[in-house]
C-alpha positions in Angstrom: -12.6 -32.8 -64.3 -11.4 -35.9 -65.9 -7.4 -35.6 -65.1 -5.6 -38.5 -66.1 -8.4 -40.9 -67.5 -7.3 -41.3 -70.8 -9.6 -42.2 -73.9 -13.1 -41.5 -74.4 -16.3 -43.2 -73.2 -18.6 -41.4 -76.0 -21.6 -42.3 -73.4 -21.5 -45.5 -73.8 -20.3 -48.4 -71.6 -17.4 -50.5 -72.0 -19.1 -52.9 -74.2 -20.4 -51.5 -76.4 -17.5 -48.5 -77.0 -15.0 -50.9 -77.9 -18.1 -53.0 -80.4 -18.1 -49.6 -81.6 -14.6 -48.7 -82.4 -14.4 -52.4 -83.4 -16.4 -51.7 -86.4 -15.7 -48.3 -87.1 -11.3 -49.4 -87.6 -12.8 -52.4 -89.7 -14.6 -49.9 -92.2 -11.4 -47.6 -92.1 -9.5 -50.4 -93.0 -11.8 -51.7 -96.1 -13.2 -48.1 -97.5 -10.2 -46.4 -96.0 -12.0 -43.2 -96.3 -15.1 -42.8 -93.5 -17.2 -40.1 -92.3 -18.1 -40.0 -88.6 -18.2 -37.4 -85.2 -15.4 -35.9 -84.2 -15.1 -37.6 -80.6 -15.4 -40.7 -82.3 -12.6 -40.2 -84.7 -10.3 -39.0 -82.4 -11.5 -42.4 -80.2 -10.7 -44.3 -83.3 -6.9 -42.8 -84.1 -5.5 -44.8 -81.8 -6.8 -48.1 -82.3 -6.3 -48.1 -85.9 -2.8 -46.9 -85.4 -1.8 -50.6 -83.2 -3.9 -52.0 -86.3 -1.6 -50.9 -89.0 1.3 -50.9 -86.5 0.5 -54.6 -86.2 0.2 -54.9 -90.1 3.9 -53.7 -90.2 5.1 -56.2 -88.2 3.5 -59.0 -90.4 4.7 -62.1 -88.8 2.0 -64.5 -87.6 0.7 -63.5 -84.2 0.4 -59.6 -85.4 -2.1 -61.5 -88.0 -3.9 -63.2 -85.2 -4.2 -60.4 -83.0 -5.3 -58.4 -86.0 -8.0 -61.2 -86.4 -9.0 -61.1 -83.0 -9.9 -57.2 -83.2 -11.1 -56.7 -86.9 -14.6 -57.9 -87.8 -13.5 -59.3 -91.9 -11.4 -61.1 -92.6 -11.0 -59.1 -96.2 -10.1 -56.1 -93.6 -7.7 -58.4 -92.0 -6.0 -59.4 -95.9 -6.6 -55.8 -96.7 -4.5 -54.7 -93.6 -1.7 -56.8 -94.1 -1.4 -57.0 -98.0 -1.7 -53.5 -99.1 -2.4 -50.8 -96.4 0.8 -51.7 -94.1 3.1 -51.6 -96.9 2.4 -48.5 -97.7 3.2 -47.1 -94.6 6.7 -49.5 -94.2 9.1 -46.3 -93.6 6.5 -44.2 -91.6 6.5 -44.2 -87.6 3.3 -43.2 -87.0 0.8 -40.5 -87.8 -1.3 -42.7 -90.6 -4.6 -41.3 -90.7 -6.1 -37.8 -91.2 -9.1 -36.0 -89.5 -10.6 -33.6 -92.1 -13.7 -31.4 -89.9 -16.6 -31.3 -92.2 -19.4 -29.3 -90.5 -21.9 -30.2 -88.3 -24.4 -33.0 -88.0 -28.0 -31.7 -88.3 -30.0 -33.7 -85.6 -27.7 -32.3 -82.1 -24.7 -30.0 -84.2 -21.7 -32.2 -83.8 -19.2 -31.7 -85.4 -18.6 -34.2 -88.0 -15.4 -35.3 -89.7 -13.9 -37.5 -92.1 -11.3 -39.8 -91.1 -9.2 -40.8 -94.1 -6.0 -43.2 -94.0 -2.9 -41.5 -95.9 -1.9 -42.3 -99.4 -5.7 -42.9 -100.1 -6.6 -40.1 -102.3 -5.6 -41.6 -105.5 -8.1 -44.8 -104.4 -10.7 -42.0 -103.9 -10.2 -40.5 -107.5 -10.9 -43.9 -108.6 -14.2 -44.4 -106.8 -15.0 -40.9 -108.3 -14.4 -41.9 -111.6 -16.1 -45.4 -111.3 -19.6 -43.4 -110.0 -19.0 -40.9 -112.8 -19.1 -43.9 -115.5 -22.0 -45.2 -114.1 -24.3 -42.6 -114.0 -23.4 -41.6 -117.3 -23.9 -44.9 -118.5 -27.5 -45.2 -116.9 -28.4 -41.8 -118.2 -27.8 -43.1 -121.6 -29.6 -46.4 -120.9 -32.2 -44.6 -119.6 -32.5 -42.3 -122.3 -32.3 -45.2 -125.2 -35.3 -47.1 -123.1 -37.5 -43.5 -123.1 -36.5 -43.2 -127.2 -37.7 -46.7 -127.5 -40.7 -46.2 -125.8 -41.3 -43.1 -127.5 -41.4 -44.9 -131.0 -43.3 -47.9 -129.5 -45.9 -45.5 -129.4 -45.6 -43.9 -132.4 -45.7 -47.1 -134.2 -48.7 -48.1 -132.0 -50.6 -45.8 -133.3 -50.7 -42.3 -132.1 -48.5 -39.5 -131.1 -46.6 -40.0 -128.0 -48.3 -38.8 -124.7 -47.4 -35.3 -124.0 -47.6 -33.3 -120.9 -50.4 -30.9 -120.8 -49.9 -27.1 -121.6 -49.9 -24.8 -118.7 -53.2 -23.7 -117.3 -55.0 -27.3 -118.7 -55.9 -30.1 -116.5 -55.8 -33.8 -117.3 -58.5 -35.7 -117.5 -58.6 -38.7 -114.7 
């Protein structure tokens, strides 16, 4: 029984646990929307709630120490310029653990860790993919029209996929 150790050691050692949650608060910080175990996220609450603790504070040596931890330096800006503020009348309680299923490999149970406030930055990130895609099916639709009269203006029909039941010639 592990009465009174605190935190979790995820099986790995000391190192390599905090390079770990080191980089797993950075990409909080910068996607603020991330996708990981559950043992690791609840490892992770914490940490990133001294981070934006720290970004509150916002005097110079909360911005070192911030430095010290975080692996960017656009986390570190990020932290400081938009995330804190929007947490300036909250004590605590920033993030949210959302259980997703399980992982297919070993079933753990996997999660998404999200930072408060951020849904309307996810809506936009929907959007933005949404515009894409719809812009590269019509690209890629003009390109296979284009082609299509290339050929027809080469000389010949446009190759067409044989009927069912015939085989191609190779």
């Amino acid at each position: 029984m592990r009465h009174k150790e605190s935190g979790w050691r995820l099986g790995r050692n000391t190192a390599h646990r905090r390079s770990l949650l080191r980089n797993l608060v950075t990409s909080l910080i910068v996607e603020e929307r991330i996708e990981t175990t559950l043992p690791k996220a609840k490892a992770l609450r914490p940490q990133v709630e001294k981070m934006i603790t720290l970004g509150k504070r916002g005097d110079l040596w909360a911005r070192r120490q911030a430095a010290a931890y975080l692996m960017t330096r656009e986390a570190v800006t990020k932290l400081f310029d938009t995330v804190a503020p929007r947490f300036g009348d909250r004590n605590g309680g920033y993030l949210r653990i959302v259980r997703t299923g399980w992982q297919r490999g070993d079933g753990t149970d996997k999660a998404f860790v999200e930072l408060l406030g951020s849904e309307k930055l996810q809506e936009e990130k929907r959007q933005k993919r949404a515009e894409v895609r719809a812009k590269r099916a019509a690209e890629a639709k003009k390109a296979l029209e284009e082609a299509e009269a290339q050929a027809q203006t080469e000389g010949g029909a446009p190759p067409s996929e044989p009927a069912e039941g015939e085989e191609t010639k190779q």
